[in-house]
C-alpha positions in Angstrom: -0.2 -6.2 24.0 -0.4 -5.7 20.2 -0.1 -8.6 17.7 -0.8 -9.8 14.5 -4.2 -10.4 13.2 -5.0 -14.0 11.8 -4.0 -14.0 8.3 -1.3 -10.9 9.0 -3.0 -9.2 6.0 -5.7 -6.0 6.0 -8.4 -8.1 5.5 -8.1 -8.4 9.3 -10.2 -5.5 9.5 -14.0 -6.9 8.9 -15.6 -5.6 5.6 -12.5 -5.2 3.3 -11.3 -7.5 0.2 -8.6 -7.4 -1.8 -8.0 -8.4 -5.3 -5.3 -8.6 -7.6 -4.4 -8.9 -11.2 -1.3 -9.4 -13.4 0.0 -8.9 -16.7 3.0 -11.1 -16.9 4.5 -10.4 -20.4 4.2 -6.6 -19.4 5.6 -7.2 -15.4 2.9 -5.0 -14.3 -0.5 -5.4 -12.4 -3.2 -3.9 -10.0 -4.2 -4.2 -6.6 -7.9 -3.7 -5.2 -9.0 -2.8 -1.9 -12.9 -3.5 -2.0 -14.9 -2.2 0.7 -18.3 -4.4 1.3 -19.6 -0.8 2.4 -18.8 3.2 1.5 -15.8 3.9 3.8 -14.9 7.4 5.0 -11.5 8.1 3.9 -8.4 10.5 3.7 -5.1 10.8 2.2 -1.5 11.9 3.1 1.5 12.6 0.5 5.1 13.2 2.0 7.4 12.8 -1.8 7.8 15.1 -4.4 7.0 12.7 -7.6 3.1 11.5 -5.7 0.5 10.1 -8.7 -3.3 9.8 -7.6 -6.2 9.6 -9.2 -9.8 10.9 -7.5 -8.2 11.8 -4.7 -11.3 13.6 -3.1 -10.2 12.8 0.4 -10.1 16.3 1.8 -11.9 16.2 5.1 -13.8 19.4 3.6 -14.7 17.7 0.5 -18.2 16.8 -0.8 -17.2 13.0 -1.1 -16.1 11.3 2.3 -16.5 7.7 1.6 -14.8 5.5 -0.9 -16.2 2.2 -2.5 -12.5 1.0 -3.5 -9.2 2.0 -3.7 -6.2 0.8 -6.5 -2.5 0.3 -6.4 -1.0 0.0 -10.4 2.1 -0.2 -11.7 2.3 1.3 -15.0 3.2 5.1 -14.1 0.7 7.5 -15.8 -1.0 4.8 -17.8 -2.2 2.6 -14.2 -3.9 5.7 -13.7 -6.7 4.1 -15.7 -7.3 1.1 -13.5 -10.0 2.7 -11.6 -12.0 3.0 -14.5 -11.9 -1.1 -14.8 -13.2 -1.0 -10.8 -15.6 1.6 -11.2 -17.0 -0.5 -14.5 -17.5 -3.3 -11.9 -18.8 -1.5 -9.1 -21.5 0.3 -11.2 -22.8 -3.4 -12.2 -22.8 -4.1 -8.3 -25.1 -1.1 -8.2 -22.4 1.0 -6.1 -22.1 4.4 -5.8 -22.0 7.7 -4.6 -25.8 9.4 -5.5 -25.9 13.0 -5.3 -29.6 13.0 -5.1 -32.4 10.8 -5.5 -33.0 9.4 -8.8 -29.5 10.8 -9.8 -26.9 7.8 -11.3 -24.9 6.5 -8.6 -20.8 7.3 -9.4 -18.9 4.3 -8.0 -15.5 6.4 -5.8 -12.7 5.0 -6.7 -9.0 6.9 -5.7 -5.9 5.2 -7.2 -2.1 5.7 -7.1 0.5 4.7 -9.1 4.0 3.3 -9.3 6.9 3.5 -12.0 7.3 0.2 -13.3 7.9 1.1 -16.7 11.6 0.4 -17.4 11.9 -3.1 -15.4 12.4 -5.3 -18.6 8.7 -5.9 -19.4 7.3 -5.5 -22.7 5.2 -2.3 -22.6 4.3 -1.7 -26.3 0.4 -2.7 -25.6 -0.7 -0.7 -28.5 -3.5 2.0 -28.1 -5.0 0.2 -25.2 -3.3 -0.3 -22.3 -4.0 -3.2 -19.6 -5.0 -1.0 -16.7 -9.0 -0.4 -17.4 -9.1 -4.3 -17.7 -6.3 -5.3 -15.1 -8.5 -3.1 -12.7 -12.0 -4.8 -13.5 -10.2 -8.1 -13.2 -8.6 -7.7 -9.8 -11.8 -6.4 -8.5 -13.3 -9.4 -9.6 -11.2 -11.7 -7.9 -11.1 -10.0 -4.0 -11.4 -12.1 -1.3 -9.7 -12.3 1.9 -6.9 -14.0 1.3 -4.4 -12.8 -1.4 -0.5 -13.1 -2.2 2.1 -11.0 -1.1 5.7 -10.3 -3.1 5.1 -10.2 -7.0 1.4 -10.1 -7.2 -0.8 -7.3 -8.5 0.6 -3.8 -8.2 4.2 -5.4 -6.6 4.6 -7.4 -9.8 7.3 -5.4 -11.3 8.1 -3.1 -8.3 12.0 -2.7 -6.7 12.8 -1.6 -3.8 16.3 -0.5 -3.6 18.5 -3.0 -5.5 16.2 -6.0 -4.2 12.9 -6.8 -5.7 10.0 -5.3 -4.7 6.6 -6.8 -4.1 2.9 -6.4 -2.6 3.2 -6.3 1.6 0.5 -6.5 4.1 0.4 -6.8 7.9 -2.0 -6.6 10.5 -2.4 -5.3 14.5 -4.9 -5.3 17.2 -4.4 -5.1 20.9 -6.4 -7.0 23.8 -9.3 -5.0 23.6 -9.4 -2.6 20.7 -9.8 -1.8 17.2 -8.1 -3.9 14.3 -5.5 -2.0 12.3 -4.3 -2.9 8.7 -1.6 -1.9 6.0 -1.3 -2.8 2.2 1.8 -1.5 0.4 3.3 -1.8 -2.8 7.2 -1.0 -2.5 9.0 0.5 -5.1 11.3 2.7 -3.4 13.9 4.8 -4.3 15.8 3.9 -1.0 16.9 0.9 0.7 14.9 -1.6 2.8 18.1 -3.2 4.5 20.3 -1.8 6.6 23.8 -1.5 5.5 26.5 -4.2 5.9 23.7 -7.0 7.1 20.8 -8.8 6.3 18.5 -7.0 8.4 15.9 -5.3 7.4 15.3 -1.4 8.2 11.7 -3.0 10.2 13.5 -5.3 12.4 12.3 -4.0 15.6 8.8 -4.5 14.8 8.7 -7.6 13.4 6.1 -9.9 14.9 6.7 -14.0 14.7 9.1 -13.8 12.6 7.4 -12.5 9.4 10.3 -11.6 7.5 12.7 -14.0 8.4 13.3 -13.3 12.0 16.9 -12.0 11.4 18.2 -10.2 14.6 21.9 -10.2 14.4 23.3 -7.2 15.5 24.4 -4.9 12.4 27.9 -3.8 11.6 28.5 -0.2 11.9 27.4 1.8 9.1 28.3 5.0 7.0 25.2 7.4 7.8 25.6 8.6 4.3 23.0 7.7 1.5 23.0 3.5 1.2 24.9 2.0 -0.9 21.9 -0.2 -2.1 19.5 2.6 -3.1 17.9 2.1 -6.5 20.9 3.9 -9.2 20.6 7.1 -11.4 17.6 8.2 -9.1 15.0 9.8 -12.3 11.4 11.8 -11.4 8.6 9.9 -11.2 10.9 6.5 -11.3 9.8 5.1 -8.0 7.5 5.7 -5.6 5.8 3.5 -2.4 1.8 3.3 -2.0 0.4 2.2 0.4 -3.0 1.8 2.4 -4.1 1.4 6.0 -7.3 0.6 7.1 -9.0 0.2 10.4 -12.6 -0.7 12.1 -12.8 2.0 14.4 -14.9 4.5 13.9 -12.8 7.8 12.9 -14.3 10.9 11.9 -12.8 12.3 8.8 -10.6 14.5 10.6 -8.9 11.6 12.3 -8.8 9.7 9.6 -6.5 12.6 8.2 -4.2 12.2 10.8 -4.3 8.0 11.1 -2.8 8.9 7.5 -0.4 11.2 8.5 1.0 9.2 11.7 1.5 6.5 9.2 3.4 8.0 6.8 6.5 7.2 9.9 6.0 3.8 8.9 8.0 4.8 5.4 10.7 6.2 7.7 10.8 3.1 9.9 11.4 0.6 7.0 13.3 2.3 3.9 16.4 4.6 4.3 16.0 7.2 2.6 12.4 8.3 2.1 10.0 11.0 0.9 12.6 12.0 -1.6 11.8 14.3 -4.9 12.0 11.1 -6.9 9.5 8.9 -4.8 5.2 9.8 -4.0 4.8 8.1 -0.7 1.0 8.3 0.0 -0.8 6.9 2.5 -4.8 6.7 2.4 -6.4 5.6 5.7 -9.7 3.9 5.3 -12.1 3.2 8.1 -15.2 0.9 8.4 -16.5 1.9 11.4 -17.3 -1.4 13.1 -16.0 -0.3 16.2 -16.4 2.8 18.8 -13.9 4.7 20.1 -13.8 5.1 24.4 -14.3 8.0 26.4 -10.6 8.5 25.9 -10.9 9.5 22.0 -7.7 11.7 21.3 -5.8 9.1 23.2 -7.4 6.3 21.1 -6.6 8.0 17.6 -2.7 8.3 19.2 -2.6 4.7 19.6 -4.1 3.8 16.4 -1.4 6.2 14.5 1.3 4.8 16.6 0.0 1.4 15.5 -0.2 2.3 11.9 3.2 3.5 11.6 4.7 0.2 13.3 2.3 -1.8 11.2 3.2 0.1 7.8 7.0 -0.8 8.4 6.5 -4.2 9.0 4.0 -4.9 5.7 6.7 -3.3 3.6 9.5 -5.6 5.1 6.8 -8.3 4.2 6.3 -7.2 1.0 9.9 -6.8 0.0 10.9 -10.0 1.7 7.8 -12.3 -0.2 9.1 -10.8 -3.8 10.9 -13.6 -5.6 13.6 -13.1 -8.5 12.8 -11.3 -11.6 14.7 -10.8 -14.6 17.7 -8.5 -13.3 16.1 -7.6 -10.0 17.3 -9.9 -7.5 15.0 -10.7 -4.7 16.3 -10.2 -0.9 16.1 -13.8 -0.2 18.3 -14.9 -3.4 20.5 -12.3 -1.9 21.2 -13.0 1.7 20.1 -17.1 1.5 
């Protein structure tokens, strides 16, 4: 039987924190995952507007593990945020070391989201907020950390409903633990059309997002009516992390990544488009072994990961409150 970790969050999975930092005036922020340890790590991309940072995640890459991993709003500019994370990491004495004596480089990937038009002020100068929104956020990572507008979710949308930070976690009887963090700012919808249910229903666990299970009218398969307007490149865009403690080679970290990637499908209508980046990086901590049964074990983690991704973004969309003209999902359907 799968369930819910304890705090529902990826910090379910032993040896990960997560930090976050906002800049209020500019309706922006950053997210941190912190690894205690170097993680082995790979990526997936399914839309056509993705933005990454240090992405060396290729299982035939030099540079397996990662030390942390960002989610920023601020488009091309929250690129930067690593930069404030690897600052901290290097005064932890972190790092990748490429030979002995050599200066350890802290590994730090990132992706971004578009937040730039959501009503914030963004004329920060010559400096943008990132580097230090980054070292800040890294600073603060614990276990426990708020979902809806917090960090990178600050000034996401999702749809026409506010967007947020989401997180959820999964383990079965006798397995490995499985996490997801997401920051939604999709170009499609997270509810279906003519109800209050959300796209996730199904895989809802103690009711997390409201526990809504009406049956939904019937609906036009068209696009939703509640998609975000005048779709524009590099406008959107949903990132999102999953994590795990079992003990994946590279390989099948690779395709943890790609199996979660459904998750996307299973909670926002429509997805991967050319406007939105939709990458997944999987992240494992290798606490735990994998049985004698190890191709059927990586199937049931993906499986999990996908379910587990749908339900963090419902979270995350269903924790965002109000802001400015971006009406939250709970001010909508009270």
């Amino acid at each position: 039987m799968i369930r819910k970790g304890a705090r529902n969050l990826i910090t379910d999975v032993a040896g990960l924190r997560v930090g976050q930092a906002e800049d209020m005036a500019a309706r922006t922020g950053v997210t941190v995952l912190v690894c205690d340890e170097p993680a082995a790590a790979a990526a997936d991309v399914r839309g056509g507007a993705p933005g990454m940072r240090d992405v060396v995640l290729d299982p035939a890459s030099l540079v397996g593990e990662v030390d942390a991993i960002t989610l920023s709003g601020g488009s091309v500019y929250g690129l930067d945020a690593p930069s404030g994370v690897q600052a901290w990491l290097k005064e932890q004495g972190r790092g990748f070391q490429i030979a002995p004596g050599a200066p350890r480089v802290p590994i730090v990937p990132g992706a971004i989201l578009f937040d730039l038009t959501n009503g914030g002020d963004k004329d920060w100068g010559e400096m943008p907020p990132y580097r230090a929104l980054g070292k800040a956020a890294a600073e603060r990572a614990a276990a426990d950390f708020a979902l809806g507008n917090a960090g990178a979710g600050l000034g996401a949308v999702a749809g026409l409903y506010k967007g947020g930070i989401g997180s959820a976690s999964s383990l079965g009887d006798d397995g490995p633990t499985l996490g997801a963090l997401v920051a939604v700012n999709s170009v499609g919808s997270p509810v279906i059309p003519g109800s209050d249910l959300f796209w996730a229903f199904p895989f809802e666990q103690e009711g997390e997002f409201g526990g809504r299970a009406a049956k939904p009218a019937p609906f036009d398969l068209d696009l939703p009516p509640d998609m975000k307007g005048a779709p524009r490149p590099g406008a959107h865009t949903t990132i999102a992390i999953v994590a795990t403690d079992a003990d994946l080679t590279r390989v099948e970290l690779q395709r943890l990544a790609i199996m979660a990637a459904d998750g996307f499908a299973r909670a926002l209508r429509p997805v991967h488009t050319p406007y939105d980046g939709d990458p997944v990086m999987a992240v494992s901590t290798a606490r735990r072994p994998l049985s004698a049964a190890r191709p059927f074990d990586v199937l049931r983690l993906g499986h999990m990961a996908a379910d587990c991704l749908a339900r963090a973004i419902a979270r995350g969309v269903y924790a965002a409150q109000t802001l400015g003209s971006f009406k939250s999902y709970r001010d909508t359907f009270p």
